[in-house]
C-alpha positions as CSV (number, residue, x, y, z in Angstrom):
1,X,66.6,-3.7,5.7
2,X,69.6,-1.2,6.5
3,X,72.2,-3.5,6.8
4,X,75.7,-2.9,8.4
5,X,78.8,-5.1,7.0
6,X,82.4,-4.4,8.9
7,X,85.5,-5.1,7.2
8,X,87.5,-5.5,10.1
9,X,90.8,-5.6,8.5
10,X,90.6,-1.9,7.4
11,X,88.5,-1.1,10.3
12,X,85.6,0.4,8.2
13,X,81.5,-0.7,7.6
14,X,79.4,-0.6,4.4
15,X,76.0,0.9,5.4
16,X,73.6,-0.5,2.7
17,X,70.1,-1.7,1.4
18,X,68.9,-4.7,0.5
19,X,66.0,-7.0,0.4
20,X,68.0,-10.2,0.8
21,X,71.2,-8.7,3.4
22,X,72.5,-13.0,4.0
23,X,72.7,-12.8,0.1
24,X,74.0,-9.8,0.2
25,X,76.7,-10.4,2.4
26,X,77.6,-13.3,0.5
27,X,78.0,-11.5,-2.7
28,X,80.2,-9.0,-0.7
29,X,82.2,-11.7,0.7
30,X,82.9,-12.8,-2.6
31,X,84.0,-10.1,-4.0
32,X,86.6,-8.6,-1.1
33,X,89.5,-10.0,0.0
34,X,89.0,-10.0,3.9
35,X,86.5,-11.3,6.0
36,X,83.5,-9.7,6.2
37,X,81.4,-9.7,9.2
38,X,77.1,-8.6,9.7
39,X,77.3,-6.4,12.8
40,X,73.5,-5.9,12.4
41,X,70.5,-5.2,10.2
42,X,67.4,-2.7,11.1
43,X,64.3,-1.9,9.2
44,X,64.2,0.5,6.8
45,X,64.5,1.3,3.2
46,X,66.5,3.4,0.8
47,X,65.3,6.7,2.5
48,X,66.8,4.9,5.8
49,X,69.9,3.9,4.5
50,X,70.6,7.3,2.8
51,X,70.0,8.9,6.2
52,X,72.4,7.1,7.5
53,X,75.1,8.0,4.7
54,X,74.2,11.7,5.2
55,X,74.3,11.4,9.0
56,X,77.7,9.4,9.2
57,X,79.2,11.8,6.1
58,X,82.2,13.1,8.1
59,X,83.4,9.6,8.2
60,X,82.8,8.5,4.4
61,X,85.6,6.5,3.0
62,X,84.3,5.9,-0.2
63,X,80.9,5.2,-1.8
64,X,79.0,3.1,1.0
65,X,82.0,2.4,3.2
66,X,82.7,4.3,6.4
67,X,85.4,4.8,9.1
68,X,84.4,2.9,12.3
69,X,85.5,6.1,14.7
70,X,83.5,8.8,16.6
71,X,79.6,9.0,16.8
72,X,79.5,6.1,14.2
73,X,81.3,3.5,16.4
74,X,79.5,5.0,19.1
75,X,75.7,4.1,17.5
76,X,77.2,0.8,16.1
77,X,78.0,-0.3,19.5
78,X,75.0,1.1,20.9
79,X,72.4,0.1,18.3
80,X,73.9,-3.9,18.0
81,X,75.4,-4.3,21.7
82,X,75.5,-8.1,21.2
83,X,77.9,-8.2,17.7
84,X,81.3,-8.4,18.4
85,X,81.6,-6.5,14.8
86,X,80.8,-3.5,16.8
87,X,83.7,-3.8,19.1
């Protein structure tokens, strides 16, 4: 799946793949500082996730992790209406 994690703290989201996203998010988890939170998963693959990298680019923070503003807040909010993460 294309999974999407928020860091709410510094109000940005990893897009990312993985085959296992609950054991993924609890290796993230262990490795950051604030609370991460799954605002949704979809299915897809590698080709899917880099997709989404290249269509979210203007709002790359660094490697996987993105600004929640604009057209990305927009689909997050959108494509996982029932996740407060998208909020």
């Amino acid at each position: 799946v294309v999974y999407f994690v928020k860091n709410g703290v510094r109000g940005r989201v990893k897009i990312g793949f993985s085959e296992g996203h609950k054991n993924r998010l609890a290796n993230l988890q262990s490795a950051s500082p604030d609370a991460l939170t799954l605002v949704g998963v979809m299915p897809g693959n590698v080709k899917l996730e880099r997709k989404m990298h290249k269509r979210f680019q203007a709002y790359r923070e660094k490697g996987e992790w993105f600004r929640v503003e604009g057209t990305l807040a927009t689909f997050l909010k959108v494509t996982f209406p029932k996740s407060q993460a998208a909020k």
